[in-house]
MOPAC internal coordinates of N, CA, C and O (Angstrom, degrees):
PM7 1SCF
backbone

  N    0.0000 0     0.00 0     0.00 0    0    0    0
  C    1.4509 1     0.00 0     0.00 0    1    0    0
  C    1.5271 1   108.05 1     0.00 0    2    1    0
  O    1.2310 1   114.03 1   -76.04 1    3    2    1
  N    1.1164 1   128.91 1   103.96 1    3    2    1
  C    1.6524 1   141.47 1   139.85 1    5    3    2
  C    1.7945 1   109.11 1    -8.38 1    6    5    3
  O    1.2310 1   122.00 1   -48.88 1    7    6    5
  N    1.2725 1   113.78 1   131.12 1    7    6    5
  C    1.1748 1   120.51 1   143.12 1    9    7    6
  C    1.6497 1   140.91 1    -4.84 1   10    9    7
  O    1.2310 1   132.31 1   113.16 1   11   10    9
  N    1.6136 1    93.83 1   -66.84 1   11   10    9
  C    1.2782 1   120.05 1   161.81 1   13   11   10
  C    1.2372 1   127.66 1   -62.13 1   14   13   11
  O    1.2310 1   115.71 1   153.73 1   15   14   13
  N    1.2344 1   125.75 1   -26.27 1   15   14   13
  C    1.2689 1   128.76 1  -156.99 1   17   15   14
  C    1.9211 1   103.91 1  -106.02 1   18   17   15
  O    1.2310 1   126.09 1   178.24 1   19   18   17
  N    1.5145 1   105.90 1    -1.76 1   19   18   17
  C    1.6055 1   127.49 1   147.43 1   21   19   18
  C    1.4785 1   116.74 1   -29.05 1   22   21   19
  O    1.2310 1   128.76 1   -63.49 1   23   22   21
  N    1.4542 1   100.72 1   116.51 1   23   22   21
  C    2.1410 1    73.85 1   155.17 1   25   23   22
  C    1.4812 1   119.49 1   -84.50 1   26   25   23
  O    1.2310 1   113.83 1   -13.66 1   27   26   25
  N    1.0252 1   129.28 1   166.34 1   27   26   25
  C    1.6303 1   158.53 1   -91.57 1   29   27   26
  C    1.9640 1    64.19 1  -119.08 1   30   29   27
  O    1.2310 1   113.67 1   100.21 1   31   30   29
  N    1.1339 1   129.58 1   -79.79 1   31   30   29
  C    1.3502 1   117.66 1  -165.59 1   33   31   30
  C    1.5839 1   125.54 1   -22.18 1   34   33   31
  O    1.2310 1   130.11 1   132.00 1   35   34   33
  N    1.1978 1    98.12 1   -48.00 1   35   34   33
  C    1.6177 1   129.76 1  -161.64 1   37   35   34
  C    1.4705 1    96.67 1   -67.99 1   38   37   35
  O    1.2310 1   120.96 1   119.26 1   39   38   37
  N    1.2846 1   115.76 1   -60.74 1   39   38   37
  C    1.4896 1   128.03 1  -172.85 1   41   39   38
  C    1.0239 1   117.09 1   -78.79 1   42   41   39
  O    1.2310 1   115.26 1   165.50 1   43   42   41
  N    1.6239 1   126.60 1   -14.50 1   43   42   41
  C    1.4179 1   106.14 1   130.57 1   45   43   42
  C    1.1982 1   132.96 1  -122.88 1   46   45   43
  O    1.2310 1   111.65 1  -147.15 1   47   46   45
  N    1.0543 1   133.34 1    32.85 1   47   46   45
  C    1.7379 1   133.94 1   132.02 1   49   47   46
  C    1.3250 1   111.24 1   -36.20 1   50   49   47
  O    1.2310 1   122.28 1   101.51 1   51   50   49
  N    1.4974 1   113.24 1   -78.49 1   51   50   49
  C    1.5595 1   133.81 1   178.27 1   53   51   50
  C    1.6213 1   110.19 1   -11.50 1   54   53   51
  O    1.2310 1   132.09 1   110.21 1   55   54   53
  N    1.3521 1    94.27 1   -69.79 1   55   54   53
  C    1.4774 1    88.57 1  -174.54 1   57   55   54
  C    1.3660 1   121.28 1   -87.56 1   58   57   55
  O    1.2310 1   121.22 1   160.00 1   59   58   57
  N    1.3109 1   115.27 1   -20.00 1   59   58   57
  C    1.8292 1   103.63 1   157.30 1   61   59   58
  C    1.0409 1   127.17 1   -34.31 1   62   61   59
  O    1.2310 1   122.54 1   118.96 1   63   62   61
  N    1.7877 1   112.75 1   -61.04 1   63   62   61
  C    1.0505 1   119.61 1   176.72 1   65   63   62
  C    1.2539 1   133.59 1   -46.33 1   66   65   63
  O    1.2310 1   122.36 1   121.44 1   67   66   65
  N    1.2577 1   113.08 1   -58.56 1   67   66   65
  C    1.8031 1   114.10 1   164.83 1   69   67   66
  C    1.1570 1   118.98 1   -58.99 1   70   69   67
  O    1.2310 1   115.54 1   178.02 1   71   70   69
  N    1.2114 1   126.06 1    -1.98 1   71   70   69
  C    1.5980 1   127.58 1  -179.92 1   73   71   70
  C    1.6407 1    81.79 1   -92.17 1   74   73   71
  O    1.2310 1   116.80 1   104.27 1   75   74   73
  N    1.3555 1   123.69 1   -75.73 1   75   74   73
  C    1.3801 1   110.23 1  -173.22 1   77   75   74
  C    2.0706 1    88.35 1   138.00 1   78   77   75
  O    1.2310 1   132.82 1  -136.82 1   79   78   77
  N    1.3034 1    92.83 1    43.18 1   79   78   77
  C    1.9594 1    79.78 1  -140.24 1   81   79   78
  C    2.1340 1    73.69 1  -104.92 1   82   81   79
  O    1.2310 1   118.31 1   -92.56 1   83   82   81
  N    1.1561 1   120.83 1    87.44 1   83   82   81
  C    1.3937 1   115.05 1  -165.89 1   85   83   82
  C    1.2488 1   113.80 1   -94.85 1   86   85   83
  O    1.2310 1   110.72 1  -162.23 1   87   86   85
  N    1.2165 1   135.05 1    17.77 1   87   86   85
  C    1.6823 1   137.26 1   144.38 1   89   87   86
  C    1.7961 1   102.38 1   -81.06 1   90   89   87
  O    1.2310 1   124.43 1   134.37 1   91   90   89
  N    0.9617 1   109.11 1   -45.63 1   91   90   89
  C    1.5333 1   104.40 1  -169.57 1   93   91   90
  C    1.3725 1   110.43 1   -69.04 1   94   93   91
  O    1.2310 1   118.54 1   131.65 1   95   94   93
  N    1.1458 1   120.38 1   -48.35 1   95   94   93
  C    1.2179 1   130.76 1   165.29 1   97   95   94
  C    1.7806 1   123.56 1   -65.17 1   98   97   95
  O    1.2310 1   114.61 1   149.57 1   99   98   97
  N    1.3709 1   127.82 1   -30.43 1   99   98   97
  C    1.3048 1   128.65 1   157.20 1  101   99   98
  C    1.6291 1   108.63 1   -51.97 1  102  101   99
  O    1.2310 1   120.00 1   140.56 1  103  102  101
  N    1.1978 1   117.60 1   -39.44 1  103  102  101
  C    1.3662 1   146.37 1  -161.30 1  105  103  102
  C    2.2514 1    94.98 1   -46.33 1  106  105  103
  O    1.2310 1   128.50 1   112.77 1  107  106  105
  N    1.0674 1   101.24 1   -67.23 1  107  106  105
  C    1.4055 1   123.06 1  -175.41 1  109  107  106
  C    1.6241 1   113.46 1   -53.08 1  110  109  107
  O    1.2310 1   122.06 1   155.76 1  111  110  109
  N    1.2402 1   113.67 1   -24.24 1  111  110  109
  C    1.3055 1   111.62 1   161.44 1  113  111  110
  C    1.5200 1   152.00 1   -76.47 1  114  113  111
  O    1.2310 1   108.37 1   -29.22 1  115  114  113
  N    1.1359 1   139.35 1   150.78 1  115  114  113
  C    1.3446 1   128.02 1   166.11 1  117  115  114
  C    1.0796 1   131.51 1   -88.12 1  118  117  115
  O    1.2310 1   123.46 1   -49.02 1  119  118  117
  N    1.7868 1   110.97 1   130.98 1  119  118  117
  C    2.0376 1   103.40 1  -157.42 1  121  119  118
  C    1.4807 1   120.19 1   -49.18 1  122  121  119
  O    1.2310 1   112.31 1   169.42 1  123  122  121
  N    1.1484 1   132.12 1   -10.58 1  123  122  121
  C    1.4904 1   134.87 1   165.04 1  125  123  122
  C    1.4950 1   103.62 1   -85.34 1  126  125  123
  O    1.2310 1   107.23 1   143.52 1  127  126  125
  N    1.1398 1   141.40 1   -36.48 1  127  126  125
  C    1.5875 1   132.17 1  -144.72 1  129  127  126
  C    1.6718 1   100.82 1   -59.23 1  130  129  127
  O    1.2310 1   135.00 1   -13.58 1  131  130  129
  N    1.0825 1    88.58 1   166.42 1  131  130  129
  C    1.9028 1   112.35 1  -169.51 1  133  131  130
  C    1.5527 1    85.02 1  -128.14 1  134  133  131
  O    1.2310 1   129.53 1   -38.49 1  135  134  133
  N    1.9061 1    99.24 1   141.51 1  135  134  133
  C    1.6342 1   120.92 1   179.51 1  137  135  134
  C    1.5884 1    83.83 1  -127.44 1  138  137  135
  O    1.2310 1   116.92 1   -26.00 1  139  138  137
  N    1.5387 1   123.46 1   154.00 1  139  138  137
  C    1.7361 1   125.25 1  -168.13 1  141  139  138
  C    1.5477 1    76.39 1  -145.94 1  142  141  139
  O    1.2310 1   113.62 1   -67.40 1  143  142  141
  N    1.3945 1   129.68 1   112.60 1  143  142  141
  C    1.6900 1   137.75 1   157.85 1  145  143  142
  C    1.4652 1    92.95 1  -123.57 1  146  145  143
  O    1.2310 1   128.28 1   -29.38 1  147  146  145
  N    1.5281 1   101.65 1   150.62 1  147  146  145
  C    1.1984 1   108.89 1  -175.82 1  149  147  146
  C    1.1493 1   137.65 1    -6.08 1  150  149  147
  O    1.2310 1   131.03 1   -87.89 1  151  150  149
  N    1.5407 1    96.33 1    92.11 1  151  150  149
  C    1.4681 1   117.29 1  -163.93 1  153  151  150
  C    1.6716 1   135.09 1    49.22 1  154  153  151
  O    1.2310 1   124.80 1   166.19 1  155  154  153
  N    1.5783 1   108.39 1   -13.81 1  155  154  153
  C    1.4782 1   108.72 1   178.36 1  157  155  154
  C    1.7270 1   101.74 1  -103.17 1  158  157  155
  O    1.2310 1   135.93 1   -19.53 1  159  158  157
  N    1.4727 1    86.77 1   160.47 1  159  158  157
  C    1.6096 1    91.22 1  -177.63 1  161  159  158
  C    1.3226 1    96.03 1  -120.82 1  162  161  159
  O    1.2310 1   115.73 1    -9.21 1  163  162  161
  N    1.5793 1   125.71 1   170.79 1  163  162  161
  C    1.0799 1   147.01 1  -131.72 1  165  163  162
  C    1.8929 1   114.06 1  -178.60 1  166  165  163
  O    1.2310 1   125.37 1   -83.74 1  167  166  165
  N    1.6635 1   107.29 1    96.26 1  167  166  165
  C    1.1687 1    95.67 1  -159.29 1  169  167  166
  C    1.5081 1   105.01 1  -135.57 1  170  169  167
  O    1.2310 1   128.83 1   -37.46 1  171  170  169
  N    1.0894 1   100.60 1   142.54 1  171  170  169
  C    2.0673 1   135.69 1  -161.54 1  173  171  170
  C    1.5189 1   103.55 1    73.67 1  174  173  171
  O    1.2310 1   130.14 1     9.51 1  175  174  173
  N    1.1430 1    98.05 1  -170.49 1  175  174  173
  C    1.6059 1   106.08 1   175.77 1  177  175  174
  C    1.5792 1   144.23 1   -65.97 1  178  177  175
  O    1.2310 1   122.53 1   159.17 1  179  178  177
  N    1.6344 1   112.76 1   -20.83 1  179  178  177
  C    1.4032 1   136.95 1   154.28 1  181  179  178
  C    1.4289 1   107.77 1   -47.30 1  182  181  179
  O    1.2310 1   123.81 1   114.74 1  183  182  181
  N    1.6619 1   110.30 1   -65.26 1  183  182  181
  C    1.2653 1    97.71 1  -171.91 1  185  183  182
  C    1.6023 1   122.93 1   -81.35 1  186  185  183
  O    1.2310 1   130.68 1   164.78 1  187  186  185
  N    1.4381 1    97.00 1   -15.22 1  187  186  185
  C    1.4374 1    91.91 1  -177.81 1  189  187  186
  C    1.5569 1   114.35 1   -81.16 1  190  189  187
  O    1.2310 1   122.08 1   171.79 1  191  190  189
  N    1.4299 1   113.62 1    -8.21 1  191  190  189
  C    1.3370 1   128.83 1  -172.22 1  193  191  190
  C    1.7598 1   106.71 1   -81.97 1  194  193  191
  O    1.2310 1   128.64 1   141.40 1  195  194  193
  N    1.5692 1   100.96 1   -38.60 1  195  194  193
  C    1.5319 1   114.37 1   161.73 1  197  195  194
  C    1.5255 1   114.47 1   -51.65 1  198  197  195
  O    1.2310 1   122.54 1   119.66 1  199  198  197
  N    1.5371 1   112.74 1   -60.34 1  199  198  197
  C    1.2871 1   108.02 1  -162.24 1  201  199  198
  C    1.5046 1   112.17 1   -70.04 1  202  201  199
  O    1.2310 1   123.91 1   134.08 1  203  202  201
  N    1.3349 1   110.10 1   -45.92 1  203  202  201
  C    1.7958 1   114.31 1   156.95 1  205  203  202
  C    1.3874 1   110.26 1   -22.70 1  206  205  203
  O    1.2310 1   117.75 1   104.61 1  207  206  205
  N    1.3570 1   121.88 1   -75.39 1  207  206  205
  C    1.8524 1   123.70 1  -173.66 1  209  207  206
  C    1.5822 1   123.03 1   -67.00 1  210  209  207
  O    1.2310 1   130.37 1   165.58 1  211  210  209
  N    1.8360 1    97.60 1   -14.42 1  211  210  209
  C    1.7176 1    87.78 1   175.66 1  213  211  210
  C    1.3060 1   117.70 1  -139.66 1  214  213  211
  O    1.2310 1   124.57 1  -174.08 1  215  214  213
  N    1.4303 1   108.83 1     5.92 1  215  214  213
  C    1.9363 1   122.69 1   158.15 1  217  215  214
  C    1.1995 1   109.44 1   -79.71 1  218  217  215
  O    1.2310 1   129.80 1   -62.70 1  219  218  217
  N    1.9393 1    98.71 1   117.30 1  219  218  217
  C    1.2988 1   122.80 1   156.02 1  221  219  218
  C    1.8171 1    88.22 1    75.70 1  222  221  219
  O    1.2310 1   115.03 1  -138.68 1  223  222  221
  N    1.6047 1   127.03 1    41.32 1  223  222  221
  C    0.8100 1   109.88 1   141.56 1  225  223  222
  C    2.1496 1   147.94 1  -113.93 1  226  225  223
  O    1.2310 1   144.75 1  -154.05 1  227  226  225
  N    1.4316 1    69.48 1    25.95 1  227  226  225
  C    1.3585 1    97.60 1   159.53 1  229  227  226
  C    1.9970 1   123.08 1   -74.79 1  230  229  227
  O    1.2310 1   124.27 1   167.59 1  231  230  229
  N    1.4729 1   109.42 1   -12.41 1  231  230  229
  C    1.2566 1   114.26 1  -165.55 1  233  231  230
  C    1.0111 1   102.50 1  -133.50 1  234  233  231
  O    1.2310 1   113.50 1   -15.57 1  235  234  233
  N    1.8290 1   129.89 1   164.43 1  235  234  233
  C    1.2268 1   136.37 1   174.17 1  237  235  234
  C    1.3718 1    98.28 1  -131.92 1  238  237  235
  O    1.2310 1   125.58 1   -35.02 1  239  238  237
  N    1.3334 1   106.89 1   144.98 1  239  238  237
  C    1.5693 1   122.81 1  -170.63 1  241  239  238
  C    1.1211 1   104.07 1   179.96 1  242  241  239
  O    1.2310 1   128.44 1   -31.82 1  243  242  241
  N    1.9573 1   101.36 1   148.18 1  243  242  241
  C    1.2284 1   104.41 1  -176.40 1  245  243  242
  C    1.6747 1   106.19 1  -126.53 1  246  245  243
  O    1.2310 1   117.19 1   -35.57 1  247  246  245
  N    1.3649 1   122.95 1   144.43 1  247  246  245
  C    0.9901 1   143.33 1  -163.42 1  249  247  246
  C    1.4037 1   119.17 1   -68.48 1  250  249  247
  O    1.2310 1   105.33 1     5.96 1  251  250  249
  N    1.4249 1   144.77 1  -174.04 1  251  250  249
  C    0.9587 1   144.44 1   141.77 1  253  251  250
  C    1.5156 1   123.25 1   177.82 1  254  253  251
  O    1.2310 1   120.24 1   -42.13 1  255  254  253
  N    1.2722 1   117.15 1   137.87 1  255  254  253
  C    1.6500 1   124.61 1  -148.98 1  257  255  254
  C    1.4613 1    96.36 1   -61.63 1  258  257  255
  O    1.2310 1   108.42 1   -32.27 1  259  258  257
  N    1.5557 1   139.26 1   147.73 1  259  258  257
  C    1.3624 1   142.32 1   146.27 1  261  259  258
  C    1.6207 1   113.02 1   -73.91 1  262  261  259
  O    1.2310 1   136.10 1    98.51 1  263  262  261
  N    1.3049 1    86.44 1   -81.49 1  263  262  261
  C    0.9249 1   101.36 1  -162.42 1  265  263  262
  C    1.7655 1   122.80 1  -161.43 1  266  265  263
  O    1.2310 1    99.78 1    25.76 1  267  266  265
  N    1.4804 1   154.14 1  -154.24 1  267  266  265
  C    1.3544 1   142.18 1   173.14 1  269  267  266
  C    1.3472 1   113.32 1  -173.04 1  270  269  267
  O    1.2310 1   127.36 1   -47.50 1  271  270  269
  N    0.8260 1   103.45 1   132.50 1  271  270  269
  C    2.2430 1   107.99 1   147.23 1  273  271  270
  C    1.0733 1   130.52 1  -145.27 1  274  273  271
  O    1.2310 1   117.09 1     0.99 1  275  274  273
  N    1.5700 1   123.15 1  -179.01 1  275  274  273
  C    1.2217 1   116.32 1  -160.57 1  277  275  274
  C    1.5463 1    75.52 1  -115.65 1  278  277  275
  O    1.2310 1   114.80 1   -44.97 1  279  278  277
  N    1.3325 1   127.47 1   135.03 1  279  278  277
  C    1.5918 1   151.76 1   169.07 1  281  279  278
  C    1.7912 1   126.26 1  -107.61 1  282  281  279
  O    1.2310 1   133.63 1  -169.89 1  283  282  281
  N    1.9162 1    91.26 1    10.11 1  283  282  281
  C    1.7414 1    92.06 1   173.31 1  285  283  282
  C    1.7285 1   102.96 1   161.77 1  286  285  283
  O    1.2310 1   110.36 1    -0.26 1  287  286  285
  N    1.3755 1   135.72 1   179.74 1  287  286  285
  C    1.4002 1   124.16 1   163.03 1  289  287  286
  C    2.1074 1   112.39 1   -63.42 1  290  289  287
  O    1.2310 1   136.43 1   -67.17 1  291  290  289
  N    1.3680 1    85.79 1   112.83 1  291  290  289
  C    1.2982 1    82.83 1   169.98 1  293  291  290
  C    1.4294 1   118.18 1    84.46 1  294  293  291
  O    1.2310 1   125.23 1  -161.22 1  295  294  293
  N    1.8463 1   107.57 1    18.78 1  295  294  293
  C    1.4338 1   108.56 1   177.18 1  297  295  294
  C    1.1326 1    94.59 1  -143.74 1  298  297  295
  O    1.2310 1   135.21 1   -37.53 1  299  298  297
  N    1.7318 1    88.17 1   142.47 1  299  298  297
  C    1.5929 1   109.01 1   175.67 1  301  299  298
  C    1.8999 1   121.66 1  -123.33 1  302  301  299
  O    1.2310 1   107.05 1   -55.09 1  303  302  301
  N    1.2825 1   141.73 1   124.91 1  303  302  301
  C    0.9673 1   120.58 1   134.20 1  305  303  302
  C    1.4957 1   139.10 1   -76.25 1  306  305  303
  O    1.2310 1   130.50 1   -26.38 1  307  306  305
  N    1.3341 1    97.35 1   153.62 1  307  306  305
  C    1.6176 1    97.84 1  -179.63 1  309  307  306
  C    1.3280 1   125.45 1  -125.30 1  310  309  307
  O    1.2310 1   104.09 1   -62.88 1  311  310  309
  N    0.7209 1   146.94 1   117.12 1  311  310  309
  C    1.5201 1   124.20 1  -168.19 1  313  311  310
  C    1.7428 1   109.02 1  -120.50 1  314  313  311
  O    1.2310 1   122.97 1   -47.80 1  315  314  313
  N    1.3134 1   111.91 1   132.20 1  315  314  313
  C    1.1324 1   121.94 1  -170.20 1  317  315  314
  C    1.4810 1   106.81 1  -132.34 1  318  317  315
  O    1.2310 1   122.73 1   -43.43 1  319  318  317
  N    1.7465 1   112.37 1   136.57 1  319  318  317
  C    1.0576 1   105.54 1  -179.85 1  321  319  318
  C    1.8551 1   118.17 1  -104.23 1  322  321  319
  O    1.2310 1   118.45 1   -24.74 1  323  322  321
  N    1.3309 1   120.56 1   155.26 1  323  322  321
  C    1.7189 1   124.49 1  -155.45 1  325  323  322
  C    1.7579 1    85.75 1  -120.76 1  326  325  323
  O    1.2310 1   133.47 1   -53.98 1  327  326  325
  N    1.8454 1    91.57 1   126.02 1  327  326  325
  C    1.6800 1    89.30 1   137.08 1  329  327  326
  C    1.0486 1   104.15 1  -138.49 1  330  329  327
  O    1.2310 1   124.05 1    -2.71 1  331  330  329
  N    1.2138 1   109.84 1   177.29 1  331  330  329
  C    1.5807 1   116.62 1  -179.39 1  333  331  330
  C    1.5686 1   122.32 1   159.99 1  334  333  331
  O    1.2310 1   109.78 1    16.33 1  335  334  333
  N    0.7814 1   136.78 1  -163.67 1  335  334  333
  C    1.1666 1   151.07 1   158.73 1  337  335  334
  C    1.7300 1   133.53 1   -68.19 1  338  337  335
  O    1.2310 1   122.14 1  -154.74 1  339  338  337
  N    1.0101 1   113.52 1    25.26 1  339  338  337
  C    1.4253 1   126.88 1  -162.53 1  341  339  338
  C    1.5266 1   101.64 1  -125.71 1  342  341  339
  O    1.2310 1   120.09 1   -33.21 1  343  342  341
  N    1.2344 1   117.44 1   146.79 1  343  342  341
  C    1.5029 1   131.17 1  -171.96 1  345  343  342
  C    1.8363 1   107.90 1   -40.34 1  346  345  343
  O    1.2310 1   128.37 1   -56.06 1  347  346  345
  N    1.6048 1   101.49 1   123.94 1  347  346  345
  C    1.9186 1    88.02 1  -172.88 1  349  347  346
  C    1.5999 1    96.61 1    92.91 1  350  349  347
  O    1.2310 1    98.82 1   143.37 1  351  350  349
  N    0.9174 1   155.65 1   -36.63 1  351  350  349
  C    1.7106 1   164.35 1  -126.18 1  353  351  350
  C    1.3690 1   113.01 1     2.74 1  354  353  351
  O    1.2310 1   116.17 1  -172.96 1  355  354  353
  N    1.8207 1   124.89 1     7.04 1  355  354  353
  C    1.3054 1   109.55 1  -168.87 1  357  355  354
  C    1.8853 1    92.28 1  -166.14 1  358  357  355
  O    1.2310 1   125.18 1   -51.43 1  359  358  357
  N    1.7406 1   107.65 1   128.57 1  359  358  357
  C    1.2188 1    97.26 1  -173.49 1  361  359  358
  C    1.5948 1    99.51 1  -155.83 1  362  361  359
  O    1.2310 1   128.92 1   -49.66 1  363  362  361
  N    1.2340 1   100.43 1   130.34 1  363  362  361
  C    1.9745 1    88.68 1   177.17 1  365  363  362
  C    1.8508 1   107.69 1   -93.28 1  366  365  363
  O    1.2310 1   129.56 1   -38.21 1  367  366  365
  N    1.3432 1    99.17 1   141.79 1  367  366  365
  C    1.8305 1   115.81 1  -169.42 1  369  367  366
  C    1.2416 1   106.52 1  -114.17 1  370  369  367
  O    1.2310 1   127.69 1   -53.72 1  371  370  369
  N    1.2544 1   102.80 1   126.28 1  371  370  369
  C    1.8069 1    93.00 1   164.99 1  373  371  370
  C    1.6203 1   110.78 1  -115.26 1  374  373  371
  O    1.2310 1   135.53 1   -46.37 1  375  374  373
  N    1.4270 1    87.55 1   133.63 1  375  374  373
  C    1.8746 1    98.51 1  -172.05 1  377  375  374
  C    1.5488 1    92.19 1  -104.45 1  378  377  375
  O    1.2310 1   120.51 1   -54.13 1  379  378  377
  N    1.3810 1   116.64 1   125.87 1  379  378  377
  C    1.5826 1   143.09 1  -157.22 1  381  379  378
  C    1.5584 1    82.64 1  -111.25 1  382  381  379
  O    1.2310 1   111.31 1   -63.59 1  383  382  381
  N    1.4647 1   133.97 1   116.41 1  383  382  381
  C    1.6730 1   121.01 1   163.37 1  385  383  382
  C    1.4012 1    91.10 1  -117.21 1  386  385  383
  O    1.2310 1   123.03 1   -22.70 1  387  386  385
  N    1.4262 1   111.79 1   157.30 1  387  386  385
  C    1.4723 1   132.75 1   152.81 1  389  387  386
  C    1.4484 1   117.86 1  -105.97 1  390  389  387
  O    1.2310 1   114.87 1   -12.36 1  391  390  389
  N    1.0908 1   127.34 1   167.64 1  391  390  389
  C    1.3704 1   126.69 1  -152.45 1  393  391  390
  C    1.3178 1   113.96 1  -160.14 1  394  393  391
  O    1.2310 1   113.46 1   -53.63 1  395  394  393
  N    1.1932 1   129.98 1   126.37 1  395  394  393
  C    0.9528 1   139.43 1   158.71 1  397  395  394
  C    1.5399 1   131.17 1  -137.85 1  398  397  395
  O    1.2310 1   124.66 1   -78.08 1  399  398  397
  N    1.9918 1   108.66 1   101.92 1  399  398  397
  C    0.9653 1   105.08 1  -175.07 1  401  399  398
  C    1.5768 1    90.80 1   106.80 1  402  401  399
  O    1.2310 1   128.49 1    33.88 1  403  402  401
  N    1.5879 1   101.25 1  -146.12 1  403  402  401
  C    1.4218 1   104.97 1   159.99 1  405  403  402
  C    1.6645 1   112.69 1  -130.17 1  406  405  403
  O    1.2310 1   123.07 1  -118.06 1  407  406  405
  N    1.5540 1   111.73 1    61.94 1  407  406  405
  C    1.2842 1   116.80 1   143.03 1  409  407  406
  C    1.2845 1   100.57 1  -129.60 1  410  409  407
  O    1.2310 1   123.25 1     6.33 1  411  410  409
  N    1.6639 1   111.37 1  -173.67 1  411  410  409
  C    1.0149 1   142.82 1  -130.78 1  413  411  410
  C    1.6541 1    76.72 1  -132.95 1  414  413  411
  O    1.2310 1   115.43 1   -63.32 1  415  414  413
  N    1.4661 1   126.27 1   116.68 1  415  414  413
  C    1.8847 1   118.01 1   167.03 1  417  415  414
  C    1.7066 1    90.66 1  -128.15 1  418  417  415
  O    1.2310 1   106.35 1  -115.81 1  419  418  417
  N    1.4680 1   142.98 1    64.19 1  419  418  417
  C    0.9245 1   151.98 1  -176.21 1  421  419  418
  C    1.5946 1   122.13 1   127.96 1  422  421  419
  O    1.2310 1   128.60 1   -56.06 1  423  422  421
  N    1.3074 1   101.03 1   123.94 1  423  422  421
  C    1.7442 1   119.92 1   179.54 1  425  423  422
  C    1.1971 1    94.55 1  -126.66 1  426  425  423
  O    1.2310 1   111.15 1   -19.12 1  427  426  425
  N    1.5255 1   134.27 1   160.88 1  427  426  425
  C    1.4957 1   161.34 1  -169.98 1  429  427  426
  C    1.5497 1    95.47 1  -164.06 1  430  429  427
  O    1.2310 1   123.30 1   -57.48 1  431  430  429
  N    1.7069 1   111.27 1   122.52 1  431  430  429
  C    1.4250 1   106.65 1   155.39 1  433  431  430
  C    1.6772 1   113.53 1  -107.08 1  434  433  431
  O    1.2310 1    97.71 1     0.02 1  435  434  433
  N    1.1169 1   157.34 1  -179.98 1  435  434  433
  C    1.2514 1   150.33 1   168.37 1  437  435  434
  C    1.4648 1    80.56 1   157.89 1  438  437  435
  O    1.2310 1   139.58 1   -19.28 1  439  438  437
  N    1.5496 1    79.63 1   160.72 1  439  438  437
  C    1.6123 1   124.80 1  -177.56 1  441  439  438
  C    1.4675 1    85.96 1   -59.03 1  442  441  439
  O    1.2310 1   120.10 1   180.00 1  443  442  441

């Protein structure tokens, strides 16, 4: 699956996030949804609005698309690859969203 062929949420979450841009990116969610980054979870929009402004901001890195599919109604993997400055300096992530509608009520990052 192409880039493009994303729904409209996804494609712009993505790049909020690496901008660091955390209203725009809180924006895409649903007030209950749960975000799971390394191993902690993070749930409704407070916290996910937290983890947006202070996950992984110890590091700079820059992103870049893998690749995608759709894995069910309303599920996507994504896989994005990291370099940067962070332990390892280079790691590809796949961000798993669920969807409902056009937010986002569950993200998973992991290897």
């Amino acid at each position: 699956m192409n880039w493009d062929d994303l729904p409209a949420v996804i494609t712009g979450f993505l790049p909020a996030h690496e901008a660091r841009e955390a209203d725009a990116a809180v924006s895409a969610f649903a007030a209950d949804a749960v975000v799971t980054d390394e191993g902690r979870s993070h749930r409704g929009v407070a916290e996910i609005r937290s983890w947006l402004v202070n996950g992984g901001s110890e590091y700079t890195y820059t992103t870049e698309f893998v690749g995608a599919h759709r894995v069910g109604e309303g599920r996507f993997d994504v896989a994005q690859h990291l370099e940067g400055d962070f332990p390892g300096g280079s790691a590809t992530l796949h961000y798993r969203f669920v969807l409902a509608g056009n937010l986002i009520t569950r993200l998973t990052i992991e290897p």
